[in-house]
Structure formats: C-alpha cells, structure tokens
N, C-alpha and C positions, 0 to 999 in steps of 0.2 A: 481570627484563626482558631478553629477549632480541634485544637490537639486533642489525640488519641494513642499515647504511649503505650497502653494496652495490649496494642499489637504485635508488640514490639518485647510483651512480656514471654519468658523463656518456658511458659507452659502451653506457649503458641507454636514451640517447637519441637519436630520432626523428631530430637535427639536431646540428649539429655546435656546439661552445659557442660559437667564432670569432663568431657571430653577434649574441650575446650582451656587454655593457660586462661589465669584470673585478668590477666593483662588484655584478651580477648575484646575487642568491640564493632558493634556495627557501624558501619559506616555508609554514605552514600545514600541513592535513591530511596531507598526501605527508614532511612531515619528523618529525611527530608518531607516524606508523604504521613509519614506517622505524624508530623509536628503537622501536618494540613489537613491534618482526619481522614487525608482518601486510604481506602484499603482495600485492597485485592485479596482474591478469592485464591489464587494461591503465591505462597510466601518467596518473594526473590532474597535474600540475607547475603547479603556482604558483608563478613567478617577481615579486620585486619588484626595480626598476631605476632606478638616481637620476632620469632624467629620460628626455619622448621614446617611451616605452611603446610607443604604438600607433604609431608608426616602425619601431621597430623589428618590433614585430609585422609590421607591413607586409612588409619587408622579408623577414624570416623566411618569411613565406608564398606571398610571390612566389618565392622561388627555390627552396622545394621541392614547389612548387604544390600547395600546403595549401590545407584550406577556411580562411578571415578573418572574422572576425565583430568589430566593434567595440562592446563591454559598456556604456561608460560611458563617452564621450569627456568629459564635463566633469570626472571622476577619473582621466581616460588610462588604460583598461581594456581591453583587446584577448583575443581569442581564437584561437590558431593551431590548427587540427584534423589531427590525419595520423590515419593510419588505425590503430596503436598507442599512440598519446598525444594528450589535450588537452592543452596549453598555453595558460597563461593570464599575460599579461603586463602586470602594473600600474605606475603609477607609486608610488613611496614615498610616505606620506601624514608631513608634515613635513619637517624638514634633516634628516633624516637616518635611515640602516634603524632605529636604539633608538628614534628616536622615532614609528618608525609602527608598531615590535613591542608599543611603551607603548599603542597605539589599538586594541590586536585585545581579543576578547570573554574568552578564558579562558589562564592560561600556558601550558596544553600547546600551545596552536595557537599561541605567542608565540615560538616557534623558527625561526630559520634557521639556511640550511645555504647555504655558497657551496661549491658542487661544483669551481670551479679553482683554490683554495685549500685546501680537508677542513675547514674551519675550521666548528664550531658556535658560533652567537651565542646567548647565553641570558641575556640580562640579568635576566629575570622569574623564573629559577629552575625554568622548564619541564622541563626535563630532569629536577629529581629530582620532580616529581609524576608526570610520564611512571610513573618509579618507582615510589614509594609507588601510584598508580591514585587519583591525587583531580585531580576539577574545579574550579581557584578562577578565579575572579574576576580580571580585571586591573583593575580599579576600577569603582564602582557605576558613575559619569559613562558608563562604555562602555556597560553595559548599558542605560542608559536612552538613549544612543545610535539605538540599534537593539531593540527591546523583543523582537524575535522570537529574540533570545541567550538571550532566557528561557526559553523551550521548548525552547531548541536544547541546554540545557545536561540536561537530561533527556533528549534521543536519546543525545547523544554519552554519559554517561554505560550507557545501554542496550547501546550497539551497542560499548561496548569494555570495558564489563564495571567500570567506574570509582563509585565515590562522590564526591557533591559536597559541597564541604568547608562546614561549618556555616555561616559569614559569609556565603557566596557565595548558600547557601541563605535564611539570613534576609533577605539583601539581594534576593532574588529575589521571596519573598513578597509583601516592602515596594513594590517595583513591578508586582506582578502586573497592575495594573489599566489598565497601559499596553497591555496584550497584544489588550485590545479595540480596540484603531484600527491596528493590524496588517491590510495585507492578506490577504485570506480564503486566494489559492491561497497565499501563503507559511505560513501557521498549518497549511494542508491537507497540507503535505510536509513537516512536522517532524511530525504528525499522523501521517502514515502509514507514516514509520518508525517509528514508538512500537506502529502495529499488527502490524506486519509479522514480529514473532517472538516468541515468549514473554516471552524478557529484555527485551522491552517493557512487559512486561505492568505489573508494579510500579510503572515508573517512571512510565507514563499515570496512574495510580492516586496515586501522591504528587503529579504537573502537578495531579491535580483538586483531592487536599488540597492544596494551596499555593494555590488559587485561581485558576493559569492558565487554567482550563477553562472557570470560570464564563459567560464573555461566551458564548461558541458553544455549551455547552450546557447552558442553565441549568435546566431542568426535575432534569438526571441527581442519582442521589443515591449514598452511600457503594453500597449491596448491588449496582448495577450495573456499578461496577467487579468485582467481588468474580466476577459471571457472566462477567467478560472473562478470568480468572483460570482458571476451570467452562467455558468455552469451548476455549481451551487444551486440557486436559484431555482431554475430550470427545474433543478430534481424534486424541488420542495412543490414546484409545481404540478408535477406530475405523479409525485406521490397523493396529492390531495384528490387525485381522479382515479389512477388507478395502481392501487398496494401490489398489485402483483409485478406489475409492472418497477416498482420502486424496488421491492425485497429483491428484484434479479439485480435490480445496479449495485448492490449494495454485497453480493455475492462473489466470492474471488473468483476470477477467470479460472484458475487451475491448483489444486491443492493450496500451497500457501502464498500463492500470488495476489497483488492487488486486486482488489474491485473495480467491477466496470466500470461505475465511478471516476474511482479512483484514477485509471486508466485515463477516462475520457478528458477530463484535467490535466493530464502529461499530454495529448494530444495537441492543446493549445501554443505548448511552450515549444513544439519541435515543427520542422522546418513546413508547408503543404505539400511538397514533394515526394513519393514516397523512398525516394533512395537515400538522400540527405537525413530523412528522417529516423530510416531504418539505420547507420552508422552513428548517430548519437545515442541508440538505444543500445546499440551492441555494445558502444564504450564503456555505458554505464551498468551493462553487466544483465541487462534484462534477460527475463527465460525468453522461449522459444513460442511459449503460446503468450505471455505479454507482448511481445514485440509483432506476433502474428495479428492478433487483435487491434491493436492501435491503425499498424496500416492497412488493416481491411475500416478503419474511423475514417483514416485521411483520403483515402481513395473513393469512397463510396457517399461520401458527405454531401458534395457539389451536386451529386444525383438527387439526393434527398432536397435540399434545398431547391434543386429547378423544379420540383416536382408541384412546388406551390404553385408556379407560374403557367408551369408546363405540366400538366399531369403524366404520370406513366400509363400507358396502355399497360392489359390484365397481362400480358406476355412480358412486357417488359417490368410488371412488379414482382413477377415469378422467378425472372432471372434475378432482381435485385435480391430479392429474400432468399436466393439459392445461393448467392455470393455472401452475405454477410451475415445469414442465421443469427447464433445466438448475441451479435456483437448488436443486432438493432435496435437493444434498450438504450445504449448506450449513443448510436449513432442519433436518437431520438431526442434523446437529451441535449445532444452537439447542435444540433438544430434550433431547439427551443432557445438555445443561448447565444444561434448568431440571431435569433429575433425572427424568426422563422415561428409563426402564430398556432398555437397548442390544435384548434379545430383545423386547420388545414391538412394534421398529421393525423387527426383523429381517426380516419378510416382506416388507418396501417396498423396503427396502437391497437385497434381492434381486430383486424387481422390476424397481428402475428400474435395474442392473447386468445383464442378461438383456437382449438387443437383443431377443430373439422372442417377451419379453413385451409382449401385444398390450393391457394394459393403459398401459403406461407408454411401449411405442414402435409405437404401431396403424398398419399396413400394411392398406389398401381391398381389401376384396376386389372391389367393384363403386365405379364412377367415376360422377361428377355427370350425364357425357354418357348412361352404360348407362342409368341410371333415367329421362334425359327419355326415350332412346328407348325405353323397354320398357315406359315407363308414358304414355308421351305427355305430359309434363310439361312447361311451358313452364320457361324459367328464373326459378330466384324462389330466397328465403330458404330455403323450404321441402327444395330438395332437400339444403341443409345438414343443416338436422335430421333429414332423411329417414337422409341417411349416417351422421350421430351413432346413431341407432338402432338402426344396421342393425350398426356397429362395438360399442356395449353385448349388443346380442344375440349378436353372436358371445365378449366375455368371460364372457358366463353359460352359454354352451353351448350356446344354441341355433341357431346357424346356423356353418356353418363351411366351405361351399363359395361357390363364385360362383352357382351356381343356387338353392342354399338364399336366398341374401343378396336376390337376386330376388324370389321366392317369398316371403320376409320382407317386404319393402320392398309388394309387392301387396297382399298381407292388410292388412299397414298402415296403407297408405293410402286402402285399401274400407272 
C-alpha cells in the first residue's frame, strides 16, 4: 500500500482550514484513496464537524464565493463548490466522530483524518484492510440501513481492485432482497459503474449470483453474464484493428450518458424483446437516448448476425445503416461477442468508417425541390421514396451524376 497523505495536506485546499472548528475531520472516500496513493485531479472532501454544518458551509461559501448547495438540512448536509474542489460538510451523526465512524457502511470508508492535527482515527481497523484490499462490513444493522451499500460493496470492490471479505458477503446475500425498494436512479449508478470497465465485469456477475440483481432483471440468467464478459473482449478485439472504431464505443451516447460500450453490456442482461426490455430500462430510470440506443442493439442484432450466413444485398445494407447509424459500433461489438467472426464483419467496419461511403453516409445528388421542379411533382410522401431510389441506384452503379439521378428519377416515375 503505497500511502500518499499529502493529498490530503491542507495547502491542497480550495480554502483556508481557519474556517473550519479544530474538531473538523475528513472522512470517507478522499481518506480511504489517500491511504492507496490513488489521486484525483480534482479534490472531492468530505468533512464531518461536531455541530452547525450547514453554517458553516454557509459561511465558507459566502466568503470565497463558492456555489452552496444544502443536501440534507434535517442531517445538516451542505455542499461548498470551488472550481478545484467539492466540499461537503456534515454534521456528525451521534456524540461524537467514533460513533458516527460506527454508522458508516464498510471499515475502509470508516476513516478519519483531521488535517490540523495529522492524526488518523481508525477505530474499526480500516487502515489495515485499506492494507490487506478487503471490504468488510461495519455491521449487518448498517447495511440494512441503507440496502443500496449492498451493490455499492461490489463497485467499490471493482473500482479498487479489493475482495469482500466472507461475512460481509454472506451477510449481503441474507439481505439481498432489500435491494428491491431501493430507488431505481440510485441502483442505475452503482449499475453503471459495474459496466463502465472490465474489472466490473466479475463483480456484476457475482451482484447477479448473490441475488442483488434479480428485482430489475429478472428474466437475465447465468450465460448472459458470461457475454458481458465476450463483450469485453470483443472490444479489445476490435480496438487492436481499428482505434477509431474503439474511441466511438468508449464515447457517451449523449452528454453524461453511458458509453456505447457500456450500453452494449446492459443490452445482455435485458430481455431479446424489445418491449420487455424497454420497461426494465424505464424502471431503472434510463434517459431517453440510452434506452433509444439499446433497442435499436436488440432489434437490429439478429440482422447483423444472419448477415454472415446470409449477406445483405447493397439495398438492404442501406436500410440497415439508415436504421441504426451511430449505434453500429456498438451493434459490431454484440456481434463479435455472440461469436459472429471479426472478417465476416470487416466489410461493414469499413463502411461505416469511410465518410464517402455512400452507403453508410449518402450525400443527394438531387434535392426534394429538383424532382418537384423537373417532374412537376406536388409535395407528397412520394418524393421521399422517389430520393430513397434514386440514392439505392446510385450504391449499385447505376446513376452517379446529377443528370443521370434526373434521368433515373423520370423513367421511374413513367
């Protein structure tokens, strides 16, 4: 364990301690990572403070005109924002810091640290599992507290590379069933770190063995874990051919939404259907272009796959890449993982990487207005199809000027 307290020194901070009672200490994730060396490029601080919290917040953020956010006035929760650090300022929950470190969910997060003294507090022994890399338990009571510590103990074991220690895990099991009266978006972001990287991968896969999973998707069964696993994979595969192709799965579908990736991985675990599967994403809270995404994966997948056996004709690969555009890195990837052979798909992967492929990114050579005026055509549905036509004849060879595309469009339509 290569501690790095440093971080954690008070000239690492936004604001000056003055602000802050002597009794003031960090606690949680930010003293847990400092004891593991890892360090973020900007500072999250968790302060707990005998009394008065969101005063002090106050205070603090009036005078370095910080954003203020108040979390939880009935637990005295506050929020101070600068523009290199969150700070978050609570009140201690009981008489005193051991007995609010006694109420947190696992020992490693059961640490403080008072920065104007150097002093660490570890009454629960957090520091040597920091060590050893195990997640226990600071008592069932906590967990059932809070049911969502139950998932949460499989990210954090994920994302820091930890095993959870046997008790902690039986006692997890024994409550699994709590985890269904959990809010949907909190289940959705301990969820979506578990997809977010491979060393997720496992630990999703033992949340379903333990039972956490069942309430939200209960259709899923062992072997679709297993393609989240084949998924994975897939991308590492496909990265090592083509980067451009990798850097788009790895880009969020829409502002702070999952990666295609990421996505493509949720797609395993929800139903083939796309109705079934679209009402599990709604429960869980998904946006509007995550869940749009996913079931243009589920719908469009079995196409891809027969495509090995059966190829698509040039017309019917234009419809396919006019239905699922930017989602067919990701569709590509689904592929690769149900065992569907990287060269079989090669010609698509090139494709839709090619911007002057006029199958996969069609440029008009004649506009809706050319055709009413050259055919005298009123406006209607028709002169859609007319252009759909007119772009299939030019992938197959047959037209490929603006006069030919004319000349196309007349015959056509006589």
């Amino acid at each position: 364990m290569n501690s790095d307290l440093s971080v954690l020194s008070p000239e690492r901070f936004p604001f000056s301690l003055e602000w802050l009672p002597p009794q003031a200490c960090l606690v949680g994730g930010v003293v847990r990572d400092a004891l593991l060396g890892r360090q973020a490029d900007y500072l999250d601080l968790d302060f707990v403070v005998p009394c008065d919290a969101v005063k002090i917040a106050r205070k603090l953020a009036s005078h370095y005109q910080a954003g203020f956010v108040v979390l939880d006035e009935a637990r005295q929760i506050a929020r101070v924002v600068f523009d290199s650090a969150t700070v978050d300022i609570a009140q201690q929950e009981g008489e005193n810091l051991e007995t609010d470190l006694y109420r947190r969910d696992f020992t490693i997060n059961a640490i403080a640290y008072n920065p104007q003294t150097q002093q660490i507090i570890d009454p629960l022994q957090g520091v040597a599992d920091c060590r050893t890399g195990i997640i226990r338990m600071v008592s069932p009571a906590n967990l059932q507290d809070d049911p969502l510590r139950l998932l949460r103990a499989y990210r954090q074991a994920a994302q820091l590379g930890f095993t959870i220690e046997p008790m902690t895990q039986s006692t997890i099991r024994q409550l699994a069933p709590l985890l269904a009266n959990m809010a949907a978006e909190r289940v959705q972001v301990e969820l979506n770190y578990l997809l977010q990287s491979p060393q997720g991968t496992p630990w999703l896969t033992a949340a379903w063995q333990d039972q956490l999973l069942h309430p939200w998707f209960p259709d899923t069964k062992a072997d679709h874990f297993a393609q989240i696993a084949a998924t994975d994979n897939a991308a590492s595969v496909l990265a090592q051919r083509w980067q451009r192709l990798a850097s788009q799965l790895k880009t969020p579908v829409s502002g702070k939404s999952l990666s295609w990736l990421s996505l493509a991985k949720l797609a395993h675990v929800l139903p083939s259907e796309v109705e079934p599967a679209e009402a599990q994403l709604l429960r869980l809270k998904y946006s509007r272009a995550e869940i749009r995404a996913v079931l243009i994966m589920i719908q469009f997948l079995p196409q891809l796959i027969s495509h090995v056996t059966s190829p698509m004709s040039l017309r019917e690969q234009y419809f396919f890449f006019q239905n699922v555009g930017s989602v067919f890195p990701a569709l590509a990837v689904l592929a690769i993982a149900e065992g569907v052979s990287v060269e079989s798909i090669a010609p698509l992967i090139h494709r839709y990487l090619n911007p002057e492929d006029q199958v996969t990114h069609p440029t008009p050579l004649v506009t809706g207005y050319d055709l009413m005026q050259q055919l005298q055509l009123p406006p209607s549905p028709q002169i859609g199809q007319l252009l759909t036509e007119i772009q299939i004849a030019r992938i197959e060879g047959k037209v490929a000027t603006r006069d030919e595309a004319l000349a196309f469009a007349k015959q056509f339509y006589h």
